[in-house]
C-alpha positions in Angstrom: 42.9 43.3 113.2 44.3 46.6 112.0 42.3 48.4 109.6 43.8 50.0 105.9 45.5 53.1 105.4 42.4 54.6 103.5 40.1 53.9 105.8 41.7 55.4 109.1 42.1 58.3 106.7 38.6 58.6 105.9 37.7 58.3 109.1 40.0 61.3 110.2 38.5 63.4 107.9 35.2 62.7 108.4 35.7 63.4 112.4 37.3 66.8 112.0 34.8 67.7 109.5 31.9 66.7 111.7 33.6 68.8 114.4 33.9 71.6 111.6 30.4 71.1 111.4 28.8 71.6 114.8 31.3 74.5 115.2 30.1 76.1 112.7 26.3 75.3 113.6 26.8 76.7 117.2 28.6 80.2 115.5 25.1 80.5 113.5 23.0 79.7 116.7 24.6 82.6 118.2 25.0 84.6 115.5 21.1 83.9 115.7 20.2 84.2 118.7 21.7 87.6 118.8 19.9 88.9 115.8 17.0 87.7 117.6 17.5 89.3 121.3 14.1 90.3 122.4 15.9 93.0 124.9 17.4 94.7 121.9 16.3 98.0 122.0 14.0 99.2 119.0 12.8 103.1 119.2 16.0 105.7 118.5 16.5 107.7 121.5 17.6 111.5 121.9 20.8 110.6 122.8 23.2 109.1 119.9 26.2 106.7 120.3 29.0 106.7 118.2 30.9 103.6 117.1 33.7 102.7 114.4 32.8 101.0 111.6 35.8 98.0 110.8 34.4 97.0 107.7 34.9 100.0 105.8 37.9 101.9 107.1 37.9 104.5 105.5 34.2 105.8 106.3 35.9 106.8 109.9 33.4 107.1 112.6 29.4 106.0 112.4 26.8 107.4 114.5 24.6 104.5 115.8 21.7 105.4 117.8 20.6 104.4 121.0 17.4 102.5 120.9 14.8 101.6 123.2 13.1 98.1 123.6 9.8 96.4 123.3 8.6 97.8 126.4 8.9 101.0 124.6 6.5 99.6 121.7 4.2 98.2 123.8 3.6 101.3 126.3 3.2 103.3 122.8 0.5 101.7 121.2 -1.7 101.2 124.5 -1.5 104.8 125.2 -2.2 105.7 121.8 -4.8 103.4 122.4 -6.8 104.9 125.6 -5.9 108.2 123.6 -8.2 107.5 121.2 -10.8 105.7 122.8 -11.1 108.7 125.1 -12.1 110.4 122.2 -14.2 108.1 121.2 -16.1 108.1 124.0 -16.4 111.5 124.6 -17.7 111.6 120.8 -20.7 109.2 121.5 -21.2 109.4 125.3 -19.7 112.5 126.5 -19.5 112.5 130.6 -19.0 116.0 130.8 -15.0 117.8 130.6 -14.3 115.1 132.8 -12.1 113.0 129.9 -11.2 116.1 127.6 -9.2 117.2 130.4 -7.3 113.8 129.8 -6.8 114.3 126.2 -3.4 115.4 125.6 -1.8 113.0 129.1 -1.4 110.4 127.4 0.7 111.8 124.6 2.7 113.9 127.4 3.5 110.3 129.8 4.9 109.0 126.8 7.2 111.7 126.4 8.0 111.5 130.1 8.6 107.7 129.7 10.3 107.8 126.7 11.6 111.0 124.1 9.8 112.8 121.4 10.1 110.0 118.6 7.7 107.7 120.9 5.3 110.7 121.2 5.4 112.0 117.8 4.3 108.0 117.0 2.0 107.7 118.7 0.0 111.0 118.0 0.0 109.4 114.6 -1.3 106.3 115.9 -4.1 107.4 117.5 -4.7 110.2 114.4 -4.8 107.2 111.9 -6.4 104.8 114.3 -9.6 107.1 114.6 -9.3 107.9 110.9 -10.0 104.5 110.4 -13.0 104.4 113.2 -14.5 107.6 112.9 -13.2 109.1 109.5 -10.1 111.6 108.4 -11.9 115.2 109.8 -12.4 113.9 113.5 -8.8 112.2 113.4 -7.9 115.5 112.4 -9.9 117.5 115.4 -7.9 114.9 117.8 -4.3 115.5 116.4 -4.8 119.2 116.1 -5.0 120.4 119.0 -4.8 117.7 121.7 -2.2 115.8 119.9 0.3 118.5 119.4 -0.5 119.8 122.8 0.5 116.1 124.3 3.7 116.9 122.6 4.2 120.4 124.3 3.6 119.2 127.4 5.6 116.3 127.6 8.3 118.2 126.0 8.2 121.2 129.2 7.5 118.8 131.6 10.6 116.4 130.9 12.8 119.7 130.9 10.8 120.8 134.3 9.4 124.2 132.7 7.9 126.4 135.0 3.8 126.7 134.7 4.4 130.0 133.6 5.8 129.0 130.3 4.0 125.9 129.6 0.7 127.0 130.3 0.6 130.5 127.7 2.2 128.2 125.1 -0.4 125.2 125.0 -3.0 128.1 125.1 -1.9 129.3 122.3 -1.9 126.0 120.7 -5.5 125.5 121.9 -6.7 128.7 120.8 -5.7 127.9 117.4 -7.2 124.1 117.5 -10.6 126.1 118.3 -10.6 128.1 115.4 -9.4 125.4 112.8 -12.4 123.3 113.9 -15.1 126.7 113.7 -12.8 126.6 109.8 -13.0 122.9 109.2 -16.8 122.4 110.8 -17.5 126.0 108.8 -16.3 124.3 105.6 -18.2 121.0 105.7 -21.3 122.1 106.6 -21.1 125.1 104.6 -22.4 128.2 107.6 -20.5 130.2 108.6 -20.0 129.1 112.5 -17.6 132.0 113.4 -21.0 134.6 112.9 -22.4 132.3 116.0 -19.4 132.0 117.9 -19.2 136.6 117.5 -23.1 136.4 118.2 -22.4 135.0 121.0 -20.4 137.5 122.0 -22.4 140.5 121.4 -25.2 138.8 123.3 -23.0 138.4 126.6 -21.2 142.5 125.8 -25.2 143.7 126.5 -25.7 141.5 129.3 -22.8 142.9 131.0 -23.6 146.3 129.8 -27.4 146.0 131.1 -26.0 144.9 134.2 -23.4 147.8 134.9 -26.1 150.5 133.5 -28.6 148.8 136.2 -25.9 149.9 139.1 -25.3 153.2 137.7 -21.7 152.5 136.7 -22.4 153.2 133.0 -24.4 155.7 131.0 -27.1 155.4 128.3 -25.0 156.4 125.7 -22.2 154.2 125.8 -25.2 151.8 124.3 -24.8 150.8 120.6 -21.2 152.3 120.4 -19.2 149.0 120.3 -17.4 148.7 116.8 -17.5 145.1 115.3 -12.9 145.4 115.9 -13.9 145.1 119.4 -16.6 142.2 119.5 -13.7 140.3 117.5 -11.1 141.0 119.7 -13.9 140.0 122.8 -14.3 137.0 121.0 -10.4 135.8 120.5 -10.1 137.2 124.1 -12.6 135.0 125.5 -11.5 131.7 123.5 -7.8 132.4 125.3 -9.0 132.9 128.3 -10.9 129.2 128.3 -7.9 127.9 127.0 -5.6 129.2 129.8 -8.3 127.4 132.3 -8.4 124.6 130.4 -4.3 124.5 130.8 -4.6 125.3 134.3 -7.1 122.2 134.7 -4.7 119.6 132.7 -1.8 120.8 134.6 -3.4 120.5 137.9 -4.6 117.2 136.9 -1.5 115.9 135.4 0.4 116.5 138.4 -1.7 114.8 140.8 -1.7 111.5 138.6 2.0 111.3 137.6 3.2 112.2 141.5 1.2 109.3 142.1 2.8 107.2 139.7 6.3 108.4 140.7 7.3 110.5 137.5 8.8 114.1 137.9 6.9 116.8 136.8 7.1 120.5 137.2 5.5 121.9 140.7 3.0 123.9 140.4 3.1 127.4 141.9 3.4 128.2 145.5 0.0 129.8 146.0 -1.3 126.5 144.2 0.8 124.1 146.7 -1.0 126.4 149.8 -4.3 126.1 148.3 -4.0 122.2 148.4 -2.5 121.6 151.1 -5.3 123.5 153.1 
């Protein structure tokens, strides 16, 4: 029996509207599932890509960047992690210069791994994580210098800088974390800790001088003629110096652990090479 006009009618429409329908559902399923890519990348990279915008014509080109993905997050916050539990341990249950020679590698592998965004992140993720744990001041004895060091290194090692570059520069940037923990230390406990640090000095001066008077290289009166200008400059002199062996040791060590881990780093120099491969 046939049926009526209307309801073939009906029964058109409702068909092509149920198709309408589930085309429309599987558009927003991968519209969706698009939005939701979990290989999308997340952190900017160095490197920008440019891409026209067809909504807006008139706004000509747009500069997209080029991001990273979650591996990128996840690498970040471990090794801002370890960063600050290395501190942390070092702070409570120090084994020696065994782990403050680590201090700044874990800032400079992420700049190897990654760019500078990932590193600048997560030398404020380990400043704010220990800010939390230990208080603001420590955080603050971390970032500056170790944290800003991870950054120099990572940023000379990526662009293979010769040792002769890198190493003076993160001196420098050590030197001056030593003395704004004598200023901050100084401030809170209210002594003045640079008087120690220069009595120090002056204590090792007459050893030395003792010691060159006892084999006749030195006369009796060059005793008590050394002008406080010179005991300051012994003392800045002798805070570089342990800074450019301090450099010396986180170079040597970073090298050995990255060639391991197959990431490029700068060789170090020739006479070094000899020496280990003896």
């Amino acid at each position: 029996m046939g049926q009526p006009d209307d309801y073939q009618a009906d029964t058109l429409s409702s068909g092509s509207t149920d198709r309408n329908d589930s085309t429309h559902s599987e558009n927003l399923d991968s519209n969706r599932n698009d939005d939701l890519d979990l290989d999308r990348p997340w952190i900017d990279d160095d490197a920008e890509v440019s891409s026209t915008s067809a909504s807006s014509p008139a706004s000509g080109n747009v500069t997209a960047p080029s991001d990273k993905g979650p591996v990128a997050m996840v690498e970040t916050a471990f090794l801002a992690s370890a960063a600050s539990l290395m501190w942390l341990i070092n702070l409570y249950f120090p084994p020696g210069p065994l782990l403050r020679i680590l201090f700044p590698v874990p800032i400079a592998l992420v700049y190897l791994r990654w760019n500078h965004r990932s590193a600048w992140m997560t030398t404020l993720v380990s400043g704010l994580l220990l800010a939390i744990l230990i208080g603001p001041p420590r955080s603050l004895l971390y970032v500056i210098p170790y944290g800003l060091l991870g950054v120099q290194l990572g940023y000379h090692w990526r662009r293979q800088t010769s040792w002769l570059i890198s190493l003076p520069i993160g001196a420098l940037i050590v030197t001056f974390g030593i003395f704004f923990r004598i200023w901050l230390l100084s401030w809170m406990a209210g002594e003045d800790l640079w008087g120690y640090l220069v009595a120090q000095v002056v204590q090792l001066i007459d050893w030395i001088t003792n010691r060159l008077l006892d084999f006749g290289l030195l006369g009796f009166g060059v005793i008590g003629q050394v002008s406080p200008s010179i005991i300051q400059i012994a003392a800045v002199s002798m805070v570089f110096f342990s800074s450019i062996v301090y450099l010396f040791t986180v170079h040597l060590t970073a090298w050995i652990l990255l060639e391991r881990m197959g990431i490029a780093m700068p060789p170090p120099p020739r006479w070094v090479q000899q020496i280990l491969d003896e």
